[in-house]
PLY file of the C-alpha trace (Angstrom):
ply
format ascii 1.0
element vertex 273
property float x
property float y
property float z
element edge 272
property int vertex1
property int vertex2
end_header
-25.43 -10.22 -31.01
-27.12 -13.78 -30.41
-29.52 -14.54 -32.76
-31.84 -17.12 -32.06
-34.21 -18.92 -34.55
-37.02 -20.33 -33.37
-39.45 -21.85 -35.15
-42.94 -23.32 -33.96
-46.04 -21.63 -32.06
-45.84 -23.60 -28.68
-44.79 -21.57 -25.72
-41.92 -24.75 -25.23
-39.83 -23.39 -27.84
-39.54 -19.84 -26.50
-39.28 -21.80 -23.09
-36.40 -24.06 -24.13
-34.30 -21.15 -25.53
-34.99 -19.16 -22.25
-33.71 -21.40 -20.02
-30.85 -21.98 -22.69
-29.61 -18.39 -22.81
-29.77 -18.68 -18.44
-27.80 -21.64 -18.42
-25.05 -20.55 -20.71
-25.32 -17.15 -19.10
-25.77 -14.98 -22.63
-26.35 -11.19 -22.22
-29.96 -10.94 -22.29
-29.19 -6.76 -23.94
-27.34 -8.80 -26.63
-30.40 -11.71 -27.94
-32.40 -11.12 -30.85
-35.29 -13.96 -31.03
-36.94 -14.43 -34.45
-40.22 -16.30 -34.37
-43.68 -16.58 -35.22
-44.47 -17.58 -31.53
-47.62 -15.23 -29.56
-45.98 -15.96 -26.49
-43.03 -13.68 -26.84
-45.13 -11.24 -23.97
-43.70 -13.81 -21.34
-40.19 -12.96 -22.00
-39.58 -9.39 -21.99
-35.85 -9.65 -21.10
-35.49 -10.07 -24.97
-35.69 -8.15 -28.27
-37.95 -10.22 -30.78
-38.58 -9.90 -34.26
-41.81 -11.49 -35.45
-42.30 -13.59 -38.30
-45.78 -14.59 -39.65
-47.24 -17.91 -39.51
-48.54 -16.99 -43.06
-45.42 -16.46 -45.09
-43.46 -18.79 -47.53
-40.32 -20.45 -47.11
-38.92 -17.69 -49.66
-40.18 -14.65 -47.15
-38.58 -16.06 -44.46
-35.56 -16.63 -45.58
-35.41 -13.23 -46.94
-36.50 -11.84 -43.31
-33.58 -13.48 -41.75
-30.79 -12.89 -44.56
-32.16 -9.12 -43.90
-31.20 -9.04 -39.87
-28.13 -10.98 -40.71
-26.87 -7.89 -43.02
-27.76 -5.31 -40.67
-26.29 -7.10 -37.11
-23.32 -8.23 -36.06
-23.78 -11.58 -35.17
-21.80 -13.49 -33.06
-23.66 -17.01 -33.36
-26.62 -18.22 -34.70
-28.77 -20.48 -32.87
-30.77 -22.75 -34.54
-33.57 -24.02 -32.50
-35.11 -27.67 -32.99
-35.21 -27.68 -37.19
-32.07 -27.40 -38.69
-32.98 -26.87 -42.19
-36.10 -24.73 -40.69
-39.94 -25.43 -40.29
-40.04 -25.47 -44.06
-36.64 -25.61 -45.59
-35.82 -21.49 -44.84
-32.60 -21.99 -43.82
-30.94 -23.33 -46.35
-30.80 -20.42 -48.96
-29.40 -18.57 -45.55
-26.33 -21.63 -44.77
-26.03 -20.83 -48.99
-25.45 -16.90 -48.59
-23.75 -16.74 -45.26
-21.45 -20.26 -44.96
-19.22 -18.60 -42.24
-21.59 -17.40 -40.10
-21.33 -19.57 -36.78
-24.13 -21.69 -36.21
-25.03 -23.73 -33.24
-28.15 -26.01 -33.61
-30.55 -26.48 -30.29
-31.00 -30.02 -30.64
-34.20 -32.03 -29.75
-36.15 -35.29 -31.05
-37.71 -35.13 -34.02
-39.45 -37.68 -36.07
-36.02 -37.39 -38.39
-36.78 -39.26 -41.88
-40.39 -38.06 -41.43
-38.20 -34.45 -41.53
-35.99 -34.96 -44.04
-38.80 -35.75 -46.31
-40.23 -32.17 -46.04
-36.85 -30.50 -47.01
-35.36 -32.25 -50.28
-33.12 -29.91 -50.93
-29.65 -30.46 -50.37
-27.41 -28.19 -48.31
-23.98 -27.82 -46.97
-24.20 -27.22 -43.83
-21.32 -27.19 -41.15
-22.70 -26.13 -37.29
-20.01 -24.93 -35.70
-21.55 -27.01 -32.16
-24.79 -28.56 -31.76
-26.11 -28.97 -28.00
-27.68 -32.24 -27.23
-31.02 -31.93 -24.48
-31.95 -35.34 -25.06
-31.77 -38.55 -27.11
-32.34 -38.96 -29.99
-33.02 -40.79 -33.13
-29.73 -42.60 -34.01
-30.31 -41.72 -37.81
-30.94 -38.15 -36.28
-27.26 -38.10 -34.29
-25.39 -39.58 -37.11
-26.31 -36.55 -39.54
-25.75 -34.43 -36.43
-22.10 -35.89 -36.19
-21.25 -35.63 -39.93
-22.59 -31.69 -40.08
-21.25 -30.50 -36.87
-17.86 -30.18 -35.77
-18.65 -30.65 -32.17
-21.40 -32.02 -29.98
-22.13 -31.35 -26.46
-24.36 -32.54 -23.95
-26.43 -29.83 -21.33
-28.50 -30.02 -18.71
-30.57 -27.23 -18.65
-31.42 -25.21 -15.91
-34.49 -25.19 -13.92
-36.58 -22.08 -12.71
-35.84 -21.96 -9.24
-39.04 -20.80 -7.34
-40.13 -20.76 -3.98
-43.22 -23.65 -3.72
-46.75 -22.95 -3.42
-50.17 -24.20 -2.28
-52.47 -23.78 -5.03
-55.35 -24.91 -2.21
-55.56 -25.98 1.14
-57.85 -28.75 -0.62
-56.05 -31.25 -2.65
-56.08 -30.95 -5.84
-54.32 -32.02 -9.55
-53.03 -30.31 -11.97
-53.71 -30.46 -15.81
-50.98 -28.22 -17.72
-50.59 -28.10 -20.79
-50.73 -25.03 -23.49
-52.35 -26.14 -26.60
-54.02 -27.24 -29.11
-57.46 -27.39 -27.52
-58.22 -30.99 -28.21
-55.27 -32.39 -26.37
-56.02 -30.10 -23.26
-59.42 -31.70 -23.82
-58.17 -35.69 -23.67
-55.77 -34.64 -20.51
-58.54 -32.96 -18.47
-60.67 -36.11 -19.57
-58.03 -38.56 -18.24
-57.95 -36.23 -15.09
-61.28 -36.14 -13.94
-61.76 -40.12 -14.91
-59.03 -40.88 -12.54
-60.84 -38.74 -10.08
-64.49 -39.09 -10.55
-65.10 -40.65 -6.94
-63.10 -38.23 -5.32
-65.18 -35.29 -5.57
-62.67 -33.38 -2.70
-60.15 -33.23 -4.86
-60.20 -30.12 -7.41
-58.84 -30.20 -10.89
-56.61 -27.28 -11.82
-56.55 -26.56 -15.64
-53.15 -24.18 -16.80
-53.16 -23.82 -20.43
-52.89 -21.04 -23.05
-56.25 -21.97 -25.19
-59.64 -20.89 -24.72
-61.24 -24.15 -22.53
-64.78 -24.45 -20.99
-65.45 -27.78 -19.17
-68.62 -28.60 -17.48
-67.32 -29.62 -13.99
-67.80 -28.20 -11.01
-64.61 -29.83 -10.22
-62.62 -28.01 -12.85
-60.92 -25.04 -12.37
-59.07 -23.58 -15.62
-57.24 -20.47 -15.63
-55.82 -19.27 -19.33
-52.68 -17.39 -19.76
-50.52 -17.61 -17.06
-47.07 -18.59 -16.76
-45.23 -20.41 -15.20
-47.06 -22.72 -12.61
-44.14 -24.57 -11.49
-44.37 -23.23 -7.95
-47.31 -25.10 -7.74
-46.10 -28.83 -8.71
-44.63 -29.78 -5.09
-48.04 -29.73 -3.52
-50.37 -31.64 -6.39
-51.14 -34.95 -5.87
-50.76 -35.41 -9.63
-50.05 -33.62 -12.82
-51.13 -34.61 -16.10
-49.22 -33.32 -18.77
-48.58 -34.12 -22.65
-45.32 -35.56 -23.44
-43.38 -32.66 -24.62
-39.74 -31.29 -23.93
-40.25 -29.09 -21.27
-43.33 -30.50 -19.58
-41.02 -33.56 -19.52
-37.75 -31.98 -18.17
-39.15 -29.61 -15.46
-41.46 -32.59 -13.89
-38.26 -34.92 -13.80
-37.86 -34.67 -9.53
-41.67 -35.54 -9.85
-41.51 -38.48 -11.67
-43.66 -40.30 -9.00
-46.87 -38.42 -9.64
-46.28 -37.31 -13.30
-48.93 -38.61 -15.73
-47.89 -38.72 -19.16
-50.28 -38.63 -21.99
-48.22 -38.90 -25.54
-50.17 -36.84 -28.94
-49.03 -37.58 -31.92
-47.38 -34.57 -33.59
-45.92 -34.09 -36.63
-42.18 -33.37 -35.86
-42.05 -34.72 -32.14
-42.11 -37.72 -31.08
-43.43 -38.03 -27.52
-43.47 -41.58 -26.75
-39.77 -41.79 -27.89
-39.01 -39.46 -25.16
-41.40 -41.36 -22.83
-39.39 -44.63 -23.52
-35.67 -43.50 -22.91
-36.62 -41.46 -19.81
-33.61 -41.68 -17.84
0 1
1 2
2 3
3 4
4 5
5 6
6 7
7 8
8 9
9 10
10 11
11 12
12 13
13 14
14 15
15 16
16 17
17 18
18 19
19 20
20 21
21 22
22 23
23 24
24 25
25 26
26 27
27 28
28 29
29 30
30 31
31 32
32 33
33 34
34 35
35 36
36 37
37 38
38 39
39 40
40 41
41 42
42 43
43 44
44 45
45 46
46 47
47 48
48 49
49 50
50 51
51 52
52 53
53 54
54 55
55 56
56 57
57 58
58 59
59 60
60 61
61 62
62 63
63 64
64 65
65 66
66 67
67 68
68 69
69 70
70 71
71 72
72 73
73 74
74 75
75 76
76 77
77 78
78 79
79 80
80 81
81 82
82 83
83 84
84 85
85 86
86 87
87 88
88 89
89 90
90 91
91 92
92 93
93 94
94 95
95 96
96 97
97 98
98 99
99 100
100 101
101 102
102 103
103 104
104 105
105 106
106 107
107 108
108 109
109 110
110 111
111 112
112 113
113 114
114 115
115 116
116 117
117 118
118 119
119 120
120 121
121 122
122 123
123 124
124 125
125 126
126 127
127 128
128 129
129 130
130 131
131 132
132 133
133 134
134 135
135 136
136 137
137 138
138 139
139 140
140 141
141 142
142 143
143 144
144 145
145 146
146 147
147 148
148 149
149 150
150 151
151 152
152 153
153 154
154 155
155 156
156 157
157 158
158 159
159 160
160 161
161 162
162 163
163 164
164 165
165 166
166 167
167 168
168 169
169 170
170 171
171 172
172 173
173 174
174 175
175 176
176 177
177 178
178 179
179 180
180 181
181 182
182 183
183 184
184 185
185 186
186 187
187 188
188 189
189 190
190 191
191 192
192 193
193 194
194 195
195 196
196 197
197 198
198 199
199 200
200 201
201 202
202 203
203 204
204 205
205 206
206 207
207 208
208 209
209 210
210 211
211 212
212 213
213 214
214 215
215 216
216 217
217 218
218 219
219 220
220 221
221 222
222 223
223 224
224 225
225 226
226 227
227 228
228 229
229 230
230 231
231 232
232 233
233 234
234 235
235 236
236 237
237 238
238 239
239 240
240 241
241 242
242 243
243 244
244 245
245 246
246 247
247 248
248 249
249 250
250 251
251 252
252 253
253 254
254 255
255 256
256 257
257 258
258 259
259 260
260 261
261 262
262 263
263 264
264 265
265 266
266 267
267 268
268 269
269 270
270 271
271 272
């Protein structure tokens, strides 16, 4: 079995691994995805264990040392935090140091990271897959605990385009929190506020009532790429995925970087290829 880690409540991380497991061609029968995510009703191609968002360090590790003893796993993939959210995984490298591991790579504020998890651990990946750049203090610890690296371009949903309208319109997506869906619908209708033809389409996964006739917002559905071809523009935050999928829509892709406490989204806004 593939067992995938993945830690984090945004529906990018269960996104990212998706398209992961499609573009090395895993057996979906043969993934087991561990998270605390409430998206895992998008994907029902896999098996899922839930974690909860609640528990300590301690319970998780436990929870994963327990599915470890009673699978046979093939690899381990770490997703984004390589020590874990909160330092989990390193009791687990402790118990289980020839287990094959393969950490999912993406930016991460690094020393802001390392700070979190003081304790020291061992740890030899047997690959780690690069998706973008990255902090070069964040590649060099890559290099010296993994004994390969490897570079992949993931692979996009291919699906056939659609008109959200006839009228124009833009698109806001974007899942959560609720304040930065806030600032991008703000941004949106500023840009647009003498163009009252032109609707605003709001995709996200939060609860969201905006006071403009202009505003459309529909919760919970996924995915909406069919209906990027045909916006004028789409305002988005600066994560991973949001980021990789609009890439062939560069042109009319507005960009609005949070702050976050692990990502850092204007690094990946300034080393856009």
């Amino acid at each position: 079995m593939f067992i995938f880690y993945v830690q984090g409540g945004g529906l990018g991380h269960l996104t990212r691994v998706d398209r992961l497991i499609k573009t090395l061609k895993l057996p979906e029968k043969e993934i087991v995805i561990m998270t605390p995510s409430v998206f895992t009703g998008y994907f029902p191609n896999y098996k899922f264990i839930l974690l909860e968002w609640t528990s300590s360090a301690n319970d998780w590790s436990q929870h994963i040392e327990s599915l470890i003893l009673t699978t046979q796993v093939t690899q381990f993939y770490v997703d984004t935090f390589p020590l874990g959210l909160k330092g989990e995984l390193c009791a687990v490298f402790r118990k289980f140091p020839k287990l094959k591991y393969v950490y999912i790579s993406r930016i991460l504020k690094w020393e802001t990271y390392l700070k979190a998890h003081i304790s020291e651990v061992n740890i030899q990946f047997d690959a780690t897959i690069l998706l973008e750049p990255l902090y070069e203090s964040h590649l060099t610890w890559i290099n010296n605990q993994s004994k390969l690296t490897k570079k992949i371009a993931l692979q996009l949903d291919h699906r056939a385009s659609v008109k959200y309208s006839e009228e124009p319109y833009v698109l806001v997506v974007h899942s959560g929190g609720t304040a930065d869906v806030v600032k991008l619908c703000e941004r949106a209708v500023q840009d647009y506020k003498n163009e009252e033809h032109i609707i605003i389409v709001v995709f996200t996964q939060v609860e969201l009532s905006v006071d403009n006739a202009n505003v459309v917002v529909h919760r919970s559905k996924f995915p909406v790429s069919q209906y990027y071809e045909h916006a004028l523009k789409i305002y988005t935050a600066g994560g991973f995925n949001s980021v990789f999928e609009l890439n062939e829509f560069r042109e009319k892709h507005i960009i609005m970087a949070f702050d976050k406490l692990y990502d850092d989204q204007e690094f990946r806004i300034k080393n856009l290829d």
